[in-house]
C-alpha positions in Angstrom: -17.6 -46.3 -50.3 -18.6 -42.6 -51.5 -16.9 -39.4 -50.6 -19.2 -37.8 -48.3 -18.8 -34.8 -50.6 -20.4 -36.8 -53.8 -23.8 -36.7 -54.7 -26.3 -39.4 -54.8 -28.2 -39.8 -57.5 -30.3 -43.2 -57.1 -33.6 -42.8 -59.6 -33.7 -45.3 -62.1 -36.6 -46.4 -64.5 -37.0 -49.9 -63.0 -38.0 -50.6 -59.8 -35.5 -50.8 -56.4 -37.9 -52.8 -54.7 -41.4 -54.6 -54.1 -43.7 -52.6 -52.7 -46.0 -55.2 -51.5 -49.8 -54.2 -50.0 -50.0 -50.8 -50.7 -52.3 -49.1 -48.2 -52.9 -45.6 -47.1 -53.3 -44.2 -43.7 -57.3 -42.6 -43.5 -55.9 -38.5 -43.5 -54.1 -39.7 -47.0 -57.3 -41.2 -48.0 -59.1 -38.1 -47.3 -56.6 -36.0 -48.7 -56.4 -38.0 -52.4 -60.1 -38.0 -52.5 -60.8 -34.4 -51.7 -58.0 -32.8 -53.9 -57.9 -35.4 -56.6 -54.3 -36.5 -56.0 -52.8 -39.5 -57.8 -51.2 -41.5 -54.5 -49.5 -43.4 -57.7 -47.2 -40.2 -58.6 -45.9 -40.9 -55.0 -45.4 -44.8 -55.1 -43.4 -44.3 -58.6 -41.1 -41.6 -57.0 -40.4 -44.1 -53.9 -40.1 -47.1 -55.6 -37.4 -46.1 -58.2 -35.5 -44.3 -55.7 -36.6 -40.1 -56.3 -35.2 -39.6 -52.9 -33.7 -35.8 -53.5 -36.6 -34.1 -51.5 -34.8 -35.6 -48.5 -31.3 -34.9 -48.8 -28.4 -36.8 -50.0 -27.6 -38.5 -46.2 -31.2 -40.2 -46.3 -30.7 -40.9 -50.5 -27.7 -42.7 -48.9 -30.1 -44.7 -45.9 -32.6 -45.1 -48.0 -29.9 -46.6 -50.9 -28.6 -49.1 -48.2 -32.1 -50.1 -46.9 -32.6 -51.3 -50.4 -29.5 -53.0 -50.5 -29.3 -54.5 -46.9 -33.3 -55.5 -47.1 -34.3 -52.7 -44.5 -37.4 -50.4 -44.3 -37.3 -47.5 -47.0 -38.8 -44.3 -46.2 -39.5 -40.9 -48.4 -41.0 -37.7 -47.6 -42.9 -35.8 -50.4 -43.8 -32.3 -50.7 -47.3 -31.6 -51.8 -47.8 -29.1 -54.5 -50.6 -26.3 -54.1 -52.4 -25.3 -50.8 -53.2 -28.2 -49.2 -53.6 -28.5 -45.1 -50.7 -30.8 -44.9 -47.3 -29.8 -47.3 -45.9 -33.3 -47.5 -46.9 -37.2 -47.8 -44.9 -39.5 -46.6 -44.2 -43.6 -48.1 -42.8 -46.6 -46.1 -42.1 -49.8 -47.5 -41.6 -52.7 -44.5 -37.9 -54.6 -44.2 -39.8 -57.8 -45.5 -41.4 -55.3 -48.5 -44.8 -57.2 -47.5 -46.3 -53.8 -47.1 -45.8 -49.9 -48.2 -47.6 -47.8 -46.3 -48.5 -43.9 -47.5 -49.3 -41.6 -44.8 -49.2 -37.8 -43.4 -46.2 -37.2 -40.7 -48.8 -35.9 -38.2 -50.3 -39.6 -38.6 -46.7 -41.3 -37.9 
């Protein structure tokens, strides 16, 4: 078990996890299409375990879903001046489905 003082540091280059169905929620559609976002960028980050935005308690969650077979969530901030400042991605327990969408739409 890990001091609760030492860092996480999860990202690796291969893939945690399946991701399953990827779908997005219609305000993340809206928002890739009008500013020309890459919901990809996003799906990388989630899916080989770029966590940090979050802090180290939900790298450490988010480590254990992946390791217990539970739903994995992460929160990322947008960059520029868009109406909403972060998008959020959430892969299912059975990893059948990863779902992008805006924390407004949640």
């Amino acid at each position: 078990m890990k001091d609760s003082n030492e860092s996480v540091v999860v990202r690796t280059s291969k893939p945690l996890f399946a991701l399953g169905e990827v779908v997005m929620t219609s305000g993340v559609v809206e928002l890739i299409d009008r500013y020309n976002l890459n919901p990809e960028d996003y799906l990388n980050k989630h899916v080989h375990g770029d966590w940090h935005e979050m802090g180290e308690e939900h790298e450490r969650r988010n480590l254990e879903s992946v390791q217990l077979g539970l739903s994995i969530l992460s929160s990322f901030t947008l960059a520029g001046d868009f109406p909403e400042r972060r998008i959020c991605v959430m892969t299912q327990a059975d990893r059948s489905v990863t779902t992008l969408f805006l924390p407004m739409e949640y």
